[in-house]
C-alpha positions as a Markdown table, in Angstrom:
| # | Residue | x | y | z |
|---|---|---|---|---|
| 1 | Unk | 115.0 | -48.4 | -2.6 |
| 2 | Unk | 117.4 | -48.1 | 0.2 |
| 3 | Unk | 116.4 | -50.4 | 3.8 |
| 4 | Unk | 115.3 | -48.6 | 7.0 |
| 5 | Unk | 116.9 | -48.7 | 10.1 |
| 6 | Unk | 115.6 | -48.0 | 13.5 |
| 7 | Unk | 116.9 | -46.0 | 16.2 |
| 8 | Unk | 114.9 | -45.1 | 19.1 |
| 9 | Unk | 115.6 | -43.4 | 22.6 |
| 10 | Unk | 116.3 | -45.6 | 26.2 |
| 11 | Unk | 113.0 | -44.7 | 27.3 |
| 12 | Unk | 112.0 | -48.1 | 25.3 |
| 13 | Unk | 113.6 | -49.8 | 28.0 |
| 14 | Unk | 114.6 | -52.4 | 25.3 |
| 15 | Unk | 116.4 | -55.4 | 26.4 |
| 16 | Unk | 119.6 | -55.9 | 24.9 |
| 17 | Unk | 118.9 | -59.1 | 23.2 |
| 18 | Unk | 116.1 | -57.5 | 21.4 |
| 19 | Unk | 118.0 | -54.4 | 20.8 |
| 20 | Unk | 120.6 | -57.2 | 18.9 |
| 21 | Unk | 118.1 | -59.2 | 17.4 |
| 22 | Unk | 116.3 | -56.7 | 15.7 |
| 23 | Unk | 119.3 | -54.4 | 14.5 |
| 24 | Unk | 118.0 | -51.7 | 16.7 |
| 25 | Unk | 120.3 | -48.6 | 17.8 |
| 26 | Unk | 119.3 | -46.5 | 21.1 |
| 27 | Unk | 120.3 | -43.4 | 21.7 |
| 28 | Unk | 120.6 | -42.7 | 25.4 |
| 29 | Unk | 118.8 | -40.0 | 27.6 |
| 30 | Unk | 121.3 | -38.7 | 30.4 |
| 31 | Unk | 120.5 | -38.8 | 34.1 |
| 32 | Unk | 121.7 | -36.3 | 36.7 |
| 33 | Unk | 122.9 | -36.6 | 40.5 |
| 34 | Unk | 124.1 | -33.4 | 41.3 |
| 35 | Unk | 127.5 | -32.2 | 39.6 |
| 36 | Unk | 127.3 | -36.4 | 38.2 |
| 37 | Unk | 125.8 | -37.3 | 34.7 |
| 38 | Unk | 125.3 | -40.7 | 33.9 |
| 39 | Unk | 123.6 | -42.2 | 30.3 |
| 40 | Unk | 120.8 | -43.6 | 30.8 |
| 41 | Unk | 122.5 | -47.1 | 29.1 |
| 42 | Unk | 125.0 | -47.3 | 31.6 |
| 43 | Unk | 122.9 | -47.7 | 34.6 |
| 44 | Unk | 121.2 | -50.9 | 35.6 |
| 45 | Unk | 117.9 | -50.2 | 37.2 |
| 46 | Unk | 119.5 | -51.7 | 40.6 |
| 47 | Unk | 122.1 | -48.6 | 40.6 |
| 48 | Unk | 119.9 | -46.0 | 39.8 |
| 49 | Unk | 117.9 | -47.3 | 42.8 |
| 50 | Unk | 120.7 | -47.3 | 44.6 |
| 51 | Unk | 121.9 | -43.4 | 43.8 |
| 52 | Unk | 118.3 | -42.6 | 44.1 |
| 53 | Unk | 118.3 | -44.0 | 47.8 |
| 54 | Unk | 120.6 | -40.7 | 48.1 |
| 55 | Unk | 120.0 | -37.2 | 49.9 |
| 56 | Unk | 120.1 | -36.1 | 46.4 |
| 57 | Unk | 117.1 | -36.2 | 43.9 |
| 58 | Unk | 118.0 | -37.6 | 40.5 |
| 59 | Unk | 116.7 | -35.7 | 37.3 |
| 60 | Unk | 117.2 | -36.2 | 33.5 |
| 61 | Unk | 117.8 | -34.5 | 30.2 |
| 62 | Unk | 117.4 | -35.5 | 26.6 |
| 63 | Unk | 119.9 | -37.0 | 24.3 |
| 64 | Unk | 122.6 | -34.6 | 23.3 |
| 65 | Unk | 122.5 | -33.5 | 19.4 |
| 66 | Unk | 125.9 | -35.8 | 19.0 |
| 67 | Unk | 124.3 | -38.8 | 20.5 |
| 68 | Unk | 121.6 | -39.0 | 17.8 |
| 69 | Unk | 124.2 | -37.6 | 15.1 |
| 70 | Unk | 126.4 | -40.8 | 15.9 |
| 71 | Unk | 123.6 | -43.5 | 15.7 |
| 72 | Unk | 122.3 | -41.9 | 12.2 |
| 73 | Unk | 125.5 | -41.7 | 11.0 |
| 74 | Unk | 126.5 | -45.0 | 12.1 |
| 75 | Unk | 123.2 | -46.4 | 9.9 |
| 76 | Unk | 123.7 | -44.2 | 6.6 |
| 77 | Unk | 127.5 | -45.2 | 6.5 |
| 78 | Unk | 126.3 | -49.2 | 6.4 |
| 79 | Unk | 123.8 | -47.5 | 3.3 |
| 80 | Unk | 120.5 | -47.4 | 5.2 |
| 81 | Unk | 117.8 | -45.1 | 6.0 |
| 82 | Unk | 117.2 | -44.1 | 9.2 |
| 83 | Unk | 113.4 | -44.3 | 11.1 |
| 84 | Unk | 113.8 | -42.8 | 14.5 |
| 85 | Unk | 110.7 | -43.1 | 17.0 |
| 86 | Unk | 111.2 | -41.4 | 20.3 |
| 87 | Unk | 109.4 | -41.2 | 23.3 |
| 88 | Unk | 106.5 | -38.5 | 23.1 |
| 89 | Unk | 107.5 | -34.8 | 22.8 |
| 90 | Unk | 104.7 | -33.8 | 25.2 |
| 91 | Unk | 106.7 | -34.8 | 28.4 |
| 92 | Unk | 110.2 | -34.6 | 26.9 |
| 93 | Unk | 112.5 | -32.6 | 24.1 |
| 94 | Unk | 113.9 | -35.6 | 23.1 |
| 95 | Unk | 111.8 | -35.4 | 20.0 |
| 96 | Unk | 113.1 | -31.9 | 19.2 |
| 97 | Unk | 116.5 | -32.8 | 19.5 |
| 98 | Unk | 116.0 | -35.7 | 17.1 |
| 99 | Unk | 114.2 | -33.7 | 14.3 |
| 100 | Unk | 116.5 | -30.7 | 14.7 |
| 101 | Unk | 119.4 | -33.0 | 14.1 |
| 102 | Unk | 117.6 | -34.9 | 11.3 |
| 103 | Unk | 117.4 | -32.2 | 9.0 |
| 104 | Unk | 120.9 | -32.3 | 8.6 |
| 105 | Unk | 120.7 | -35.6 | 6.6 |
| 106 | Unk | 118.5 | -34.4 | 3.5 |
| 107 | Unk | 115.5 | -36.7 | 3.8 |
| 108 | Unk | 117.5 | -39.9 | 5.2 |
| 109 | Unk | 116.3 | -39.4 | 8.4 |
| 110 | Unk | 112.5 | -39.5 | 9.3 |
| 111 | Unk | 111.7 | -38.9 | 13.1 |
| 112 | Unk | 108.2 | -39.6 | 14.4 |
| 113 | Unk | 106.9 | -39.4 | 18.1 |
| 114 | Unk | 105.1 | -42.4 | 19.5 |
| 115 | Unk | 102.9 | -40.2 | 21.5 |
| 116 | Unk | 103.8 | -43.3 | 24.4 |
| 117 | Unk | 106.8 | -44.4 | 26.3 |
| 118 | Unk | 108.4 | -47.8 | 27.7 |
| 119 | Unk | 105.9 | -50.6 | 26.9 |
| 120 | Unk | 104.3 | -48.5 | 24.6 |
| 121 | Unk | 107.2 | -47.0 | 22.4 |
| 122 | Unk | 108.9 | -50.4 | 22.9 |
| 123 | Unk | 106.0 | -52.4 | 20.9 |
| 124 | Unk | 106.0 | -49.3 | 17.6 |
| 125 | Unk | 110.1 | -50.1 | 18.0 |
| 126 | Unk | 110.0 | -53.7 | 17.6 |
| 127 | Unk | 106.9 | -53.8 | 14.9 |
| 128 | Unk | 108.8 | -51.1 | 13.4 |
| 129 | Unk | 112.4 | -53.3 | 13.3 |
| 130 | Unk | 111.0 | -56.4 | 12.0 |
| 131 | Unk | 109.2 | -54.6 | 9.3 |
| 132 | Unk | 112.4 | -53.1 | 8.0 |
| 133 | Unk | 114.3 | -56.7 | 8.3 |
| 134 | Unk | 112.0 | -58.1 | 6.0 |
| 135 | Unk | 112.5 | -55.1 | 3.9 |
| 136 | Unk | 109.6 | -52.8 | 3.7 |
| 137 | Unk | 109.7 | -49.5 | 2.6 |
| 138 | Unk | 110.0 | -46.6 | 4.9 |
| 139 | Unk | 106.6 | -45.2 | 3.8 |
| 140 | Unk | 104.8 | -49.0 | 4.3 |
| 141 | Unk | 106.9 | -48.5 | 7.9 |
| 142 | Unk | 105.6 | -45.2 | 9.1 |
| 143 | Unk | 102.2 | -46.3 | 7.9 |
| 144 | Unk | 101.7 | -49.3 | 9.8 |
| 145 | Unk | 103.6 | -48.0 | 13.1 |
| 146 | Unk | 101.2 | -44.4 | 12.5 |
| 147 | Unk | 97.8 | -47.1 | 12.1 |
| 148 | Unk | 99.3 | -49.2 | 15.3 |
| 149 | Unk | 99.7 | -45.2 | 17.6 |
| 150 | Unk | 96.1 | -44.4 | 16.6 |
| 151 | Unk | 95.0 | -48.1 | 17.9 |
| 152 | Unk | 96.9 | -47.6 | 21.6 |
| 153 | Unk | 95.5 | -47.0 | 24.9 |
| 154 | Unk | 98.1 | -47.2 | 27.6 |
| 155 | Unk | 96.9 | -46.8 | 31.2 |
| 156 | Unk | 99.2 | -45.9 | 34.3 |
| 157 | Unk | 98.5 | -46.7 | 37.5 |
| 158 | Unk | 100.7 | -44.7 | 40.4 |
| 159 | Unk | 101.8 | -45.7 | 44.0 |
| 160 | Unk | 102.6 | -42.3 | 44.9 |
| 161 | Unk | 102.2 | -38.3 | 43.6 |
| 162 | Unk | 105.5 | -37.1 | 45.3 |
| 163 | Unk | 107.8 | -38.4 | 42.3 |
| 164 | Unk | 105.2 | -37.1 | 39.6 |
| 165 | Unk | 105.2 | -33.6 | 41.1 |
| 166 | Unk | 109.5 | -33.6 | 41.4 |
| 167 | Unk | 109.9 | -34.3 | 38.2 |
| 168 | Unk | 107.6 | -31.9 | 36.6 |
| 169 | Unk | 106.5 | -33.9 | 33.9 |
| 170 | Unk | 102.7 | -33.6 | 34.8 |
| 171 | Unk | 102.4 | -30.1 | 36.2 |
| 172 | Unk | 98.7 | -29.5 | 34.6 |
| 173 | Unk | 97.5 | -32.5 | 36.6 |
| 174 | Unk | 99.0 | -31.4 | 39.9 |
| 175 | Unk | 96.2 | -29.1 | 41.2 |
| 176 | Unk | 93.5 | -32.0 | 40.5 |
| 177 | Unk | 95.7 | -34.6 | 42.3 |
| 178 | Unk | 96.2 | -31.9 | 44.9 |
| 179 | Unk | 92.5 | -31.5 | 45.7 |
| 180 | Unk | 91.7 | -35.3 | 45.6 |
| 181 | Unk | 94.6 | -35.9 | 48.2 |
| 182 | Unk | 93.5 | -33.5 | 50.8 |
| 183 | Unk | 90.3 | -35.7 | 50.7 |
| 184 | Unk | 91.7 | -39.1 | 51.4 |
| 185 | Unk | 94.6 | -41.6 | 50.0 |
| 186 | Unk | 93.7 | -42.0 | 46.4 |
| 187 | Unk | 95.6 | -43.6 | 43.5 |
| 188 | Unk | 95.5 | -41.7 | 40.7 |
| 189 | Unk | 95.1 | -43.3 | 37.1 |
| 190 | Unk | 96.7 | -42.0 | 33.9 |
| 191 | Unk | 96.1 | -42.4 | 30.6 |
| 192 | Unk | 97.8 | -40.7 | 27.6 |
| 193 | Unk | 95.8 | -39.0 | 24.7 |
| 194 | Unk | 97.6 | -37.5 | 21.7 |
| 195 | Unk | 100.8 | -38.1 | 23.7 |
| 196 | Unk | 99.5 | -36.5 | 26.9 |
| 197 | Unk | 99.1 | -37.3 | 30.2 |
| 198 | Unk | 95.8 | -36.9 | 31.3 |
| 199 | Unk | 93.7 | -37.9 | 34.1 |
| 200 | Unk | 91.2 | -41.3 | 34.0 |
| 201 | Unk | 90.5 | -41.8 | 37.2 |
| 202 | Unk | 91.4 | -42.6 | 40.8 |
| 203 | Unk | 91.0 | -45.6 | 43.0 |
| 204 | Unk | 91.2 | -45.9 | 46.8 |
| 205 | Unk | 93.3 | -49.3 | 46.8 |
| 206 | Unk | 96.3 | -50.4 | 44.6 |
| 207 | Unk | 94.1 | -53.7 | 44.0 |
| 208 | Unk | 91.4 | -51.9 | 42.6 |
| 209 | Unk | 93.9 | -50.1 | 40.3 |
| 210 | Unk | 95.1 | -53.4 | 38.9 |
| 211 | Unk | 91.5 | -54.4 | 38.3 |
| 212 | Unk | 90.7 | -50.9 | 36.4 |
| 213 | Unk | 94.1 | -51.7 | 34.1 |
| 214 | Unk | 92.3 | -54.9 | 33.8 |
| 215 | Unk | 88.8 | -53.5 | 32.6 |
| 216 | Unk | 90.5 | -51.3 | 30.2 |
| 217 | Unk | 92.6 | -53.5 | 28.1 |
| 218 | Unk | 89.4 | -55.9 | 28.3 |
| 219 | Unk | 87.2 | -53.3 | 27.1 |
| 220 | Unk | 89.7 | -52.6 | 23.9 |
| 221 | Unk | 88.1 | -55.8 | 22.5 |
| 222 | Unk | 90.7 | -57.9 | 19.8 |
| 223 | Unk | 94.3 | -56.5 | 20.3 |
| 224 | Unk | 97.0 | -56.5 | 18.1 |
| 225 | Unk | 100.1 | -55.9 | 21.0 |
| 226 | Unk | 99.7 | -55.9 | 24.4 |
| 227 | Unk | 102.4 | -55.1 | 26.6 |
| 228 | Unk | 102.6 | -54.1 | 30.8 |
| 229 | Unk | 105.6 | -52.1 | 32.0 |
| 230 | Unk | 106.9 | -51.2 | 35.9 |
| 231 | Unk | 108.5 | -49.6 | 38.2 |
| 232 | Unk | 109.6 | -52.0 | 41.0 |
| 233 | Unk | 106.8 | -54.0 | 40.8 |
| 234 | Unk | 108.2 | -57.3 | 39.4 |
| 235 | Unk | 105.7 | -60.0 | 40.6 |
| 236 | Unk | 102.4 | -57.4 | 40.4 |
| 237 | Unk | 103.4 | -57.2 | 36.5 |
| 238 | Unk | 104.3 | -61.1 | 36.3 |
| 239 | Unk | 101.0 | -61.6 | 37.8 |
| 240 | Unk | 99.6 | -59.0 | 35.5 |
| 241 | Unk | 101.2 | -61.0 | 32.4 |
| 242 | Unk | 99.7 | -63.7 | 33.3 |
| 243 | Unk | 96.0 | -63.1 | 34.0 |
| 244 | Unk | 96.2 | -60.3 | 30.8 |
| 245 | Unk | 97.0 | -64.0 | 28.8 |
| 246 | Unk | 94.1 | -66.0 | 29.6 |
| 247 | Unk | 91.8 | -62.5 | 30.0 |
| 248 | Unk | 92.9 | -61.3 | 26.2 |
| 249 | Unk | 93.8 | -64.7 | 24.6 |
| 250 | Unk | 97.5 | -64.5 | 24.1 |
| 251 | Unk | 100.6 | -66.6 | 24.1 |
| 252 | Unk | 102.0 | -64.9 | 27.3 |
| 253 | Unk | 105.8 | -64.9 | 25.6 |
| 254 | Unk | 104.0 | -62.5 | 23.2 |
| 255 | Unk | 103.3 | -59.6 | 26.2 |
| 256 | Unk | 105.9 | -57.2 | 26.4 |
| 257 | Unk | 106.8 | -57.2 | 29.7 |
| 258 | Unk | 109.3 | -54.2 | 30.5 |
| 259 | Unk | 110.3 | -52.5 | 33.8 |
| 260 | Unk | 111.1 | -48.9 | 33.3 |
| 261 | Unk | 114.4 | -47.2 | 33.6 |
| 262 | Unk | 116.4 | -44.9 | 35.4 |
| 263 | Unk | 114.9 | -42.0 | 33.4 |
| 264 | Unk | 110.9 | -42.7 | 33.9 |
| 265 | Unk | 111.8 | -43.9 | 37.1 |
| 266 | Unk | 112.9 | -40.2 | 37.7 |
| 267 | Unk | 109.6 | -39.0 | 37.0 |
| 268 | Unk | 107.1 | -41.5 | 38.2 |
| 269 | Unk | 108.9 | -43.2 | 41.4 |
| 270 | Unk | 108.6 | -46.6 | 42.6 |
| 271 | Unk | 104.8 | -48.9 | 42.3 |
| 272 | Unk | 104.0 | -47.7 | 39.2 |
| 273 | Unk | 102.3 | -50.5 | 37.1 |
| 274 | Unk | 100.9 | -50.2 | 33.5 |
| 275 | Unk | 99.1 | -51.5 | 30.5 |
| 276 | Unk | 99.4 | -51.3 | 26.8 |
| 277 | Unk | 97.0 | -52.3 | 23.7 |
| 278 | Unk | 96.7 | -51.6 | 20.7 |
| 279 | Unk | 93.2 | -52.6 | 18.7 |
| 280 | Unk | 93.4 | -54.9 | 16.1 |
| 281 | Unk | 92.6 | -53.7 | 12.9 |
């Protein structure tokens, strides 16, 4: 039985000790200013910001074909098997690229969508890594990472609609955010289901948001992972952290704590805050 190894995409937004740690390879997404390209890896969230703060409006685009070719190659040469999770294929191709490319490697390449991204493809990622260091199987490794995506419920408070609408990534929801904005400032709340966005609710205050996030991962009962991802919102989700710890009962180094990247942050635009669990078994 040959040992796994897992690649995954930069929308993790994996640190690079972790990335290390856990024998992890990510395959960057590409963002776009203008004529420029830039991988997602080379930019520190501070420069994006930076280019963003432009008269141009940065977009993105999935992993080329080589990109994934080199990290599967780079895992089969060193005599491994190759699990590659990717952010969800319902708001990005990055999925298709990675399956198209892995049917060139005969079965040693398995790619599966985590139906999430950031925090919540970042927690499958780093369950999925230390299972294949201590040498499971890829089929015990899909298994538990499949039973961990069917336990999730990640929730996504937004600042603002205007980024969501540039970059396209939520056009069914538009019209609904549409109507509730001609009626007064609301903050809309996003959930994901089967890899989805989808509408959960709307607040009129960011506090109240922060309390709903709250509610739900308090109404999830017993978690298993629990994680809280940003955009620009460093001491909300420290603060977040920290009552989600005593609220839920865990060690707060074991809360994933992740601010987004350049390539979410194309999407979803500063003051977005978020919450991850997944159900204990």
């Amino acid at each position: 039985m040959r040992r796994v190894r897992i690649v995954t995409d930069s929308s993790s937004d994996l640190d690079l000790a972790t990335q290390q740690d856990l024998e992890i390879s990510v395959v960057p997404l590409i963002v776009t200013v203008g004529a420029e390209s830039y991988l997602d890896t080379e930019l520190s969230n501070d420069d994006f910001w930076q280019l963003a703060s432009g008269p141009i409006r940065p977009g993105t685009s999935q992993p080329t074909p080589g990109a994934f070719r080199q990290a599967f190659d780079g895992a089969i040469a060193q005599g491994y098997d190759v699990l590659c999770l990717t952010v969800t294929g319902h708001h990005s191709g990055t999925y298709d690229s990675a399956a198209m490319v892995a049917q060139e490697y005969e079965g040693r390449v398995v790619v599966d969508d985590s139906l999430s991204v950031c925090a919540g493809l970042s927690i499958q990622v780093i369950r999925a890594a230390r299972l294949a260091l201590e040498g499971m199987s890829m089929e015990h490794i899909r298994g538990a990472i499949t039973s961990m995506r069917q336990r999730m419920h990640m929730v996504v408070l937004l600042n603002a609609m205007e980024a969501l609408r540039a970059g396209g990534r939520a056009a069914k929801l538009m019209p609904i955010f549409d109507r509730l904005s001609n009626l007064l400032k609301l903050y809309p709340i996003l959930t994901f289901q089967q890899g989805e966005l989808k509408l959960l609710g709307v607040t009129r205050t960011y506090a109240r948001g922060i309390d709903r996030l709250k509610a739900e991962m308090l109404k999830m009962g017993d978690l298993e992972a629990l994680g809280v991802a940003h955009i620009r919102q460093h001491q909300l989700a420290q603060d977040l952290v920290d009552e989600l710890s005593t609220l839920k009962g865990f060690v707060r180094e074991q809360i994933v704590l992740a601010e987004a990247g350049p390539v979410l942050s194309c999407h979803a635009g500063r003051g977005v805050l978020a919450a991850v669990g997944f159900s204990a078994p």
